[in-house]
N, C-alpha and C positions, 0 to 999 in steps of 0.2 A: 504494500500500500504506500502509495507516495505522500510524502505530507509537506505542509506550505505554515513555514513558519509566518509568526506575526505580531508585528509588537507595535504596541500603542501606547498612549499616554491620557493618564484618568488621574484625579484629585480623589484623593481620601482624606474626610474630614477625622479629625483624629481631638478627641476631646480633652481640656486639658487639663485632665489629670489622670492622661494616661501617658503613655512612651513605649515608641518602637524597643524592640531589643533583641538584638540577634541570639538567633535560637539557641546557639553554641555558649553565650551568653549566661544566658536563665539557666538553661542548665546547670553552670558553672555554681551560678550562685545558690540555686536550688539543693545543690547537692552539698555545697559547702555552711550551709547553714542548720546544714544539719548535721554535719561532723563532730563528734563527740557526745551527741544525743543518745539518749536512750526512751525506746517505748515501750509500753506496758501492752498489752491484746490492748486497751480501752483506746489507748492514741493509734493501734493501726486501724481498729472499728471506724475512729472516727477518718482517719485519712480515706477510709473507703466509702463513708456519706454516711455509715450504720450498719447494722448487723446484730443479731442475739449473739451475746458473750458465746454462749455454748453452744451454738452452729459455729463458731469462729472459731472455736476449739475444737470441737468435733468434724469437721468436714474441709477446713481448713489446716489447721496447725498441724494433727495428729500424723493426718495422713502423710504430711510433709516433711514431718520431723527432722528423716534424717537428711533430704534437700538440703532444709533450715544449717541444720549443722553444718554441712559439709561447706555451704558456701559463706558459713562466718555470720548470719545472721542473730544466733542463739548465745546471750550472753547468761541467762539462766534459765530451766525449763521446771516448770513448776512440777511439786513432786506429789503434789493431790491431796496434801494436807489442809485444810482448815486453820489458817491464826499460824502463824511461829513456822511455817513452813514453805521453801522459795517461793520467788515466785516467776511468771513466762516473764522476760525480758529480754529486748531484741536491740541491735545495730542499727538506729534508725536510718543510717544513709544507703546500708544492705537490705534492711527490710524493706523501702518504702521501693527499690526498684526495682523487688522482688513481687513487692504487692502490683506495681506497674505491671511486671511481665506477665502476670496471672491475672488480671484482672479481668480479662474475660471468662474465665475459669470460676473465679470465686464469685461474677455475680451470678452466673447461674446455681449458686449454692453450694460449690467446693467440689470435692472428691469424695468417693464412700467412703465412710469409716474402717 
């Protein structure tokens, strides 16, 4: 198929108090603001808009576990105690691009247990 390049010139009203920012950019900064963070399940719940604590555990985490591990996201896994006993805690700059890479996955309600 042959194709016919084309290129024009258009005004974008751009409001002010917004700002261009090249994509390599945000990224940058996206990912450096969260350098040395840590999340609980409740801050990746919320990076993902919501979710039931225990679907996020159950069809999420579990199944993943050892993913989590293996690529450094798991700084503690909780050990199913109540009060006095770890708790999940994750790499937020690994988890959040981890949550990105699945995130079609997890909204359809995760993996089977």
């Amino acid at each position: 198929m042959d194709t016919i390049d084309v290129t024009a010139k258009f005004s974008v009203a751009i409001p002010a108090d917004k700002v261009l920012v090249d994509r390599d950019e945000w990224e940058r900064v996206t990912v450096s603001s969260l350098v040395g963070k840590r999340w609980t399940r409740k801050d990746c719940i919320d990076q993902l808009g919501g979710m039931r604590i225990p679907d996020f555990t159950e069809h999420v985490l579990k199944p993943k576990r050892a993913e989590l591990e293996s690529i450094g996201a798991v700084l503690s896994w909780s050990n199913g105690k109540r009060g006095g006993g770890s708790k999940y805690l994750f790499r937020a700059t690994v988890m959040s691009r981890w949550l990105e890479d699945n995130l079609d996955q997890i909204t359809k309600g995760g993996w089977p247990a």
